[in-house]
Backbone as CSV, one residue per row, in Angstrom:
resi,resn,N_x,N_y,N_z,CA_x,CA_y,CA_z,C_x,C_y,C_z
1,UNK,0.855,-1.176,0.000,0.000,0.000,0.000,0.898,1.236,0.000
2,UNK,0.484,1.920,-1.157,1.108,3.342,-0.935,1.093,4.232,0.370
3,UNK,2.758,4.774,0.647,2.864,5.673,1.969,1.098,6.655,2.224
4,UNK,0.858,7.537,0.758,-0.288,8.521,0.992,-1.173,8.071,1.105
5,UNK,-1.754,7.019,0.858,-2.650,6.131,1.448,-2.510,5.300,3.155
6,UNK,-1.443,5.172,3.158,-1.798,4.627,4.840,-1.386,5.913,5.675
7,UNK,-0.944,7.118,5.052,-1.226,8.001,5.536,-2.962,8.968,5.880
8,UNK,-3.557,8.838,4.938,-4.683,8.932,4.761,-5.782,7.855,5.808
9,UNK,-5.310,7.071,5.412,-5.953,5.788,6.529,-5.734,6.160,8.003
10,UNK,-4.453,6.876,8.212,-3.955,7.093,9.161,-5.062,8.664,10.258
11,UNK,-4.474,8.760,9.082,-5.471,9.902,10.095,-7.053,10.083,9.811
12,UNK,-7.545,9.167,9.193,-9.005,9.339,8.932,-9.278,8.074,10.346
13,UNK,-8.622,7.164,10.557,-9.111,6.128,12.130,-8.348,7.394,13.138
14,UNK,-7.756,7.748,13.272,-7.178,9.086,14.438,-8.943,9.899,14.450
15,UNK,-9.182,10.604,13.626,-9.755,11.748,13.057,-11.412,10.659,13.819
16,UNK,-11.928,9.693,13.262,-12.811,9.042,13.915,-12.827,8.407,15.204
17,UNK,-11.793,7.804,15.803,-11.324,7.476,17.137,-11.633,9.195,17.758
18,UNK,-11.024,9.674,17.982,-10.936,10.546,18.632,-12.449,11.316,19.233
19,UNK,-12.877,11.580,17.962,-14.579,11.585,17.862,-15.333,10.337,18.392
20,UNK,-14.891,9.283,18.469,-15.677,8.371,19.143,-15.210,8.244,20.852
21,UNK,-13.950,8.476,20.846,-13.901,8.875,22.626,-13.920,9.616,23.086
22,UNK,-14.215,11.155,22.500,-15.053,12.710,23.143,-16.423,11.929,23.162
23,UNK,-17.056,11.161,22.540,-18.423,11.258,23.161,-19.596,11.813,22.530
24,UNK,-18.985,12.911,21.860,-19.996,14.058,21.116,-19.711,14.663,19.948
25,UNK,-20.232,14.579,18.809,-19.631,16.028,17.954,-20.205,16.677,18.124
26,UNK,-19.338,17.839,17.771,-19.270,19.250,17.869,-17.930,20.060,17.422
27,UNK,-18.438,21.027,17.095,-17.313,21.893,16.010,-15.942,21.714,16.595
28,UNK,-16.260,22.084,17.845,-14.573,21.710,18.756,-14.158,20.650,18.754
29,UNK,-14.757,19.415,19.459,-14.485,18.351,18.754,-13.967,17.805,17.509
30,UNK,-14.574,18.017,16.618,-14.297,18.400,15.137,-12.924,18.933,14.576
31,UNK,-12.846,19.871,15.375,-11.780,20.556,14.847,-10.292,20.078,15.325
32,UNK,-10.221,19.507,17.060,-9.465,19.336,17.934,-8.922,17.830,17.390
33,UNK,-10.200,16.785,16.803,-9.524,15.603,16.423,-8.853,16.119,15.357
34,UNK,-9.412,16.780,14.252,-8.677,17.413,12.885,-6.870,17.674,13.082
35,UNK,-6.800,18.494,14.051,-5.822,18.722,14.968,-4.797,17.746,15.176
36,UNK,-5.293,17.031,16.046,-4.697,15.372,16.104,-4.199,14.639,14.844
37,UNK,-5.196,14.653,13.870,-4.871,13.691,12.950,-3.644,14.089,12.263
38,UNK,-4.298,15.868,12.205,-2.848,16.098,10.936,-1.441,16.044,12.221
39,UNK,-1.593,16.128,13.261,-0.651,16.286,13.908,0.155,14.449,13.782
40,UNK,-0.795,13.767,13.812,-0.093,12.409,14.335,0.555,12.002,12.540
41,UNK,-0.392,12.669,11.162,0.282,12.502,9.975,1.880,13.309,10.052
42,UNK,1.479,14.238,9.942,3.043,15.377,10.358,3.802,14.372,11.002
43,UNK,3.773,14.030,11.893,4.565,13.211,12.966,5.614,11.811,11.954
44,UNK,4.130,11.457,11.879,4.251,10.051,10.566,5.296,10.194,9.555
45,UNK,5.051,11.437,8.911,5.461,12.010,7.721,6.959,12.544,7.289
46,UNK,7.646,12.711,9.159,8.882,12.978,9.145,9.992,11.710,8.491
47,UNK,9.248,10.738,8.878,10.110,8.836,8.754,9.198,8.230,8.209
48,UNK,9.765,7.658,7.052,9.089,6.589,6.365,8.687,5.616,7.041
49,UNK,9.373,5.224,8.010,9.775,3.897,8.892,8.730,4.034,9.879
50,UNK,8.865,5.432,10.489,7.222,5.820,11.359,6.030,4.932,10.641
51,UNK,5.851,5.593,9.074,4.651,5.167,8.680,4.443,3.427,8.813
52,UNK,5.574,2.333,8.746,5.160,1.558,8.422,4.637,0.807,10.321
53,UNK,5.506,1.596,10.811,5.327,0.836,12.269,3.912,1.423,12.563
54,UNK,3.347,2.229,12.335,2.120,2.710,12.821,0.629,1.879,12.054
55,UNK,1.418,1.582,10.804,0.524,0.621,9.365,0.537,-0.849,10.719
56,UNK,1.139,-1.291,11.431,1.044,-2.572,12.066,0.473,-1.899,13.646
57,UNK,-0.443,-1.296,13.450,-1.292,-1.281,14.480,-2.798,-1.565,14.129
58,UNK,-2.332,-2.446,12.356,-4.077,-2.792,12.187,-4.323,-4.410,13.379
59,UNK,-3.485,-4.770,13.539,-3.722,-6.376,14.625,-4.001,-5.449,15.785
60,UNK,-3.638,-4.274,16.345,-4.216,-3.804,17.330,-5.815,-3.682,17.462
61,UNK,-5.842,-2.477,16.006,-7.125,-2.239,15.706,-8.208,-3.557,15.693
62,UNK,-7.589,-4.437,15.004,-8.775,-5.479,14.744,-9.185,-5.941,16.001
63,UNK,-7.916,-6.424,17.200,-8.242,-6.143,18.658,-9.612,-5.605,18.992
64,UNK,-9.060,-4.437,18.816,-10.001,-3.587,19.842,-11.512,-4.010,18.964
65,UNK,-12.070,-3.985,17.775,-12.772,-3.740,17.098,-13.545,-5.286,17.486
66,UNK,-12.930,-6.180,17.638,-13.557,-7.565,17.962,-14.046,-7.185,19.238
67,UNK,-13.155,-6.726,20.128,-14.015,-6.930,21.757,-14.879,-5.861,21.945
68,UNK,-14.919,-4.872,20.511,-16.323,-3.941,20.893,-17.522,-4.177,20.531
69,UNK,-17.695,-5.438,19.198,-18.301,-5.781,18.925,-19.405,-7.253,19.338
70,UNK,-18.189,-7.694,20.141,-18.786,-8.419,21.204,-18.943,-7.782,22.505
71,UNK,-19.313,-6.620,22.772,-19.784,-6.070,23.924,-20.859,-6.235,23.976
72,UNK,-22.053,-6.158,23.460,-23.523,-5.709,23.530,-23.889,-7.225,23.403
73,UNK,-23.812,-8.180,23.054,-23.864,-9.816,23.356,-23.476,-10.148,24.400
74,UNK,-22.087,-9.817,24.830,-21.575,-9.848,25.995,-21.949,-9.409,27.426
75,UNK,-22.345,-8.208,27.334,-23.871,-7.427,28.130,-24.825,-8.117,28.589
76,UNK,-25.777,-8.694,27.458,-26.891,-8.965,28.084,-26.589,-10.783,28.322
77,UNK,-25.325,-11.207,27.776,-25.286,-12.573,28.360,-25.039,-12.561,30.330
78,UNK,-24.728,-11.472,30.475,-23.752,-11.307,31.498,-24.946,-10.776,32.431
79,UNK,-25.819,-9.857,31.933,-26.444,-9.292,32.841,-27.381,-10.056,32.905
80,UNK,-27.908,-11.349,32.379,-28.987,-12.693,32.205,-28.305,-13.092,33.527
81,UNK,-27.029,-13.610,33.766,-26.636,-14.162,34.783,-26.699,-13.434,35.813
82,UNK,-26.066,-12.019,35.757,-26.298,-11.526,37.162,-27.385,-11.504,37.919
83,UNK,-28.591,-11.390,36.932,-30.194,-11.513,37.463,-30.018,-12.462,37.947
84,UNK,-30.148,-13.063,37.382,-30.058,-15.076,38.260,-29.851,-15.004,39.228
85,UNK,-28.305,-14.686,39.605,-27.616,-14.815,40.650,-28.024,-13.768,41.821
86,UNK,-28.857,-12.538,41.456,-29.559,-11.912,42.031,-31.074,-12.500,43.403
87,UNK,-31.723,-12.939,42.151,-32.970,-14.088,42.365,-32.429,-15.495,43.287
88,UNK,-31.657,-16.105,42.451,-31.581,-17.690,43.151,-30.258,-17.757,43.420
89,UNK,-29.192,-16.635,43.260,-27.994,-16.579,44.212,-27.315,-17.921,43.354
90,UNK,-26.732,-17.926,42.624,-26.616,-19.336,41.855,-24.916,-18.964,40.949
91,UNK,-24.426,-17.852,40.966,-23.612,-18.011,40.004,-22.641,-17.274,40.784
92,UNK,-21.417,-17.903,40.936,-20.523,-17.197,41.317,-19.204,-17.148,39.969
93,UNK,-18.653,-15.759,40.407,-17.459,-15.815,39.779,-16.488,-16.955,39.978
94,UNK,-15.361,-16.870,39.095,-14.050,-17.962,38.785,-13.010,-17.347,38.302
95,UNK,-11.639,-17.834,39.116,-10.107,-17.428,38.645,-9.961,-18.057,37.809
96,UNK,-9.253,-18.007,36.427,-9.063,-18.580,35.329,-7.188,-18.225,34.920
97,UNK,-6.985,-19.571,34.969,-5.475,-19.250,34.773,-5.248,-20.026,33.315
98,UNK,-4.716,-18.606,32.509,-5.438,-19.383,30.956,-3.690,-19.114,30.154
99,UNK,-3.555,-19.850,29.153,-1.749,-19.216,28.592,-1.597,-18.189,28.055
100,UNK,-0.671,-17.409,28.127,-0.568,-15.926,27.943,0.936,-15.843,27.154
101,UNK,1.338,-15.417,26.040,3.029,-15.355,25.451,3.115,-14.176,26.340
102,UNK,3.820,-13.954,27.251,3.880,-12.855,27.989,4.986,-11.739,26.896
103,UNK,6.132,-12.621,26.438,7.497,-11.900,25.410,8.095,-11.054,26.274
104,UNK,9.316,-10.705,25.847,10.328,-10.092,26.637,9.619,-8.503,27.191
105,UNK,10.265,-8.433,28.134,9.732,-7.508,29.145,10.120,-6.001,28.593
106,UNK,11.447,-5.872,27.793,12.358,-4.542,27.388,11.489,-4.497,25.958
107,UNK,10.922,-5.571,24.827,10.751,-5.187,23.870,9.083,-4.013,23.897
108,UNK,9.379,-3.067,23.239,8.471,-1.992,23.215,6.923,-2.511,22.265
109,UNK,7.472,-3.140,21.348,6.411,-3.730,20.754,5.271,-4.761,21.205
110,UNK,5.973,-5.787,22.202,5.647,-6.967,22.817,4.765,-6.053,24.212
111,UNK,5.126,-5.024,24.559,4.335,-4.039,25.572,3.520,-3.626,24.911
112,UNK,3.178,-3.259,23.702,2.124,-2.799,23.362,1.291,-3.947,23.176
113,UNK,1.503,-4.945,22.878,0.598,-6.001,22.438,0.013,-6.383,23.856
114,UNK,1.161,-6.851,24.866,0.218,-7.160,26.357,-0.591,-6.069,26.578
115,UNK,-0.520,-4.765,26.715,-1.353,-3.694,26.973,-2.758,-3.728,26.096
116,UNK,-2.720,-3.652,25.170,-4.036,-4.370,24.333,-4.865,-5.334,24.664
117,UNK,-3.893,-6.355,24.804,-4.331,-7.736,25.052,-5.106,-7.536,26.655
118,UNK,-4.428,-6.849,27.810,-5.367,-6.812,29.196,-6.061,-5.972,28.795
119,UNK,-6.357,-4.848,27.738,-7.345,-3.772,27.974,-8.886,-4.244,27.325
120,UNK,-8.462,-5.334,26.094,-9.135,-5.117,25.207,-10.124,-6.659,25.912
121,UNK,-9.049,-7.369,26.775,-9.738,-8.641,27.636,-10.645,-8.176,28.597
122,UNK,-10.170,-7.076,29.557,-11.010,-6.288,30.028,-12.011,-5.366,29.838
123,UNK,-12.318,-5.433,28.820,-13.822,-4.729,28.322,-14.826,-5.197,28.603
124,UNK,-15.033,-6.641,28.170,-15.772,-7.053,28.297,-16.532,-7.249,29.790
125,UNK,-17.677,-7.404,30.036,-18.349,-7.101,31.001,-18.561,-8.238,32.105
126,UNK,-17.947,-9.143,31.769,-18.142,-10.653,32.737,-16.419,-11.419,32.853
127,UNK,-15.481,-10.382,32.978,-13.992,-10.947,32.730,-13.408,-9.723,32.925
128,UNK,-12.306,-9.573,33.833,-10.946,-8.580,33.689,-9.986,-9.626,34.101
129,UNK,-8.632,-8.968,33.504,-7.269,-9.531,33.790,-6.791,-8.952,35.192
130,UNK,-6.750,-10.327,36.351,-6.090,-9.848,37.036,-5.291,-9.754,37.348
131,UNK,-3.949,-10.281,37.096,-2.884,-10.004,37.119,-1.993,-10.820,35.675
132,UNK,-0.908,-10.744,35.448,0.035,-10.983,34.408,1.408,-11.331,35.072
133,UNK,1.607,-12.683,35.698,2.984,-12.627,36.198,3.666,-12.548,35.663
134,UNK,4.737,-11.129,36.027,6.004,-10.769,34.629,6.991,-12.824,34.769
135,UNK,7.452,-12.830,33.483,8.075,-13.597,33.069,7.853,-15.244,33.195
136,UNK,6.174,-15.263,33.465,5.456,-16.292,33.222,4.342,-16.456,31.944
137,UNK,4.227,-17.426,31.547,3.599,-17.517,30.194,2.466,-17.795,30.895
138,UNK,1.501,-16.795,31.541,0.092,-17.155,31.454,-0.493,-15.610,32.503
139,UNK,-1.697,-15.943,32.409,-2.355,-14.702,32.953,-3.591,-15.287,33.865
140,UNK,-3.871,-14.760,34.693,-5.249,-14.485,35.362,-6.284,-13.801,35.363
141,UNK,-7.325,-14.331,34.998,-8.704,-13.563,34.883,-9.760,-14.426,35.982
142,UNK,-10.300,-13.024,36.395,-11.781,-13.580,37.001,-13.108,-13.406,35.507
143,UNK,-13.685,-14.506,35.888,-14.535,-14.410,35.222,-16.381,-14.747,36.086
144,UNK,-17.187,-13.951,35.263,-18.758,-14.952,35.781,-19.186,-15.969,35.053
145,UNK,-18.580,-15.370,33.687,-18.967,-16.827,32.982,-18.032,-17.459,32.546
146,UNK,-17.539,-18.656,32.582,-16.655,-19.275,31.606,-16.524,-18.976,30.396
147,UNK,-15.103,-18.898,30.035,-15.212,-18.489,28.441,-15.444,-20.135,27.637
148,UNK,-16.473,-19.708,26.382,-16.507,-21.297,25.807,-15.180,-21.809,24.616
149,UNK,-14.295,-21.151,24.862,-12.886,-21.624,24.170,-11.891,-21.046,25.373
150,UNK,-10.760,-21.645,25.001,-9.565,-21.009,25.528,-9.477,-20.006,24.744
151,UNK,-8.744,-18.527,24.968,-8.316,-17.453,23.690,-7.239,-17.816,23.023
152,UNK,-7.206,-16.878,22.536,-5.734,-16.918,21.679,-4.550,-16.727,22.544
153,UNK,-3.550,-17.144,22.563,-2.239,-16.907,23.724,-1.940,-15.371,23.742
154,UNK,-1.685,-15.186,22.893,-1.387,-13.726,22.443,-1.705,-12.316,22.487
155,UNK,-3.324,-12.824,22.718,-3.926,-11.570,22.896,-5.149,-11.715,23.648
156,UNK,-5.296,-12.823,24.750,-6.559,-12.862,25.514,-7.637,-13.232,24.944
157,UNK,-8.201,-12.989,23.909,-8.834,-12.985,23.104,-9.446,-13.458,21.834
């Protein structure tokens, strides 16, 4: 893919992100992500090499974009149970010690991926990561419901 194109790509998900975590449009809004975008292109635009490392934040994106889309399923599976457990007291939570590639602790890249990986595990409404023992291959989550697969090692998920 051409640089002006994943430049373009680049700041049109900036330019919509941004607008989707203010909450609201509005001209300021509007203008302030505008702001951002060309700022994070500018940025981009100094190093070729910028552009391509920023082009491999679509496995991030797809991340995030899966566990938002299983939110609202995730919701009312979750809040079915809590009723339950409300009524007939019937469901308790569970520690789940599931495999995790934790990867070297110094690499910057391998930090961004665990950071994803607990944020994007933690969205969901019946599961957070509770802890990540550094330099063990696995992680802890409470959960209410069992997950019906193991995830992916890599990314919780």
């Amino acid at each position: 893919m051409a640089a002006g194109i994943r430049l373009l790509i680049i700041a049109a998900l900036t330019f919509g992100g941004y607008l989707m975590l203010a909450g609201q449009v509005s001209a300021t809004e509007a203008a302030t992500a505008l702001i951002l975008a060309g700022l994070l292109v500018a940025w981009c635009f100094t190093d070729a090499a910028r552009v391509r490392a920023v082009a491999e934040w679509g496995e991030h994106l797809r991340r995030w974009w899966s566990a938002i889309v299983h939110l609202a399923p995730a919701v009312l599976h979750t809040g079915a149970k809590l009723v339950r457990a409300a009524v007939r007291g019937d469901v308790r939570g569970r520690a789940l010690v599931i495999p995790f590639v934790h990867g070297p602790q110094d690499d910057p890249s391998d930090g961004a991926r665990r950071a994803t990986a607990v944020l994007a595990a933690s969205l969901a409404p019946d599961s957070f990561v509770v802890r990540l023992p550094p330099g063990r291959d696995k992680a802890v989550l409470h959960a209410i419901v069992a997950p019906p697969e193991l995830p992916d090692p890599r990314w919780l998920a």
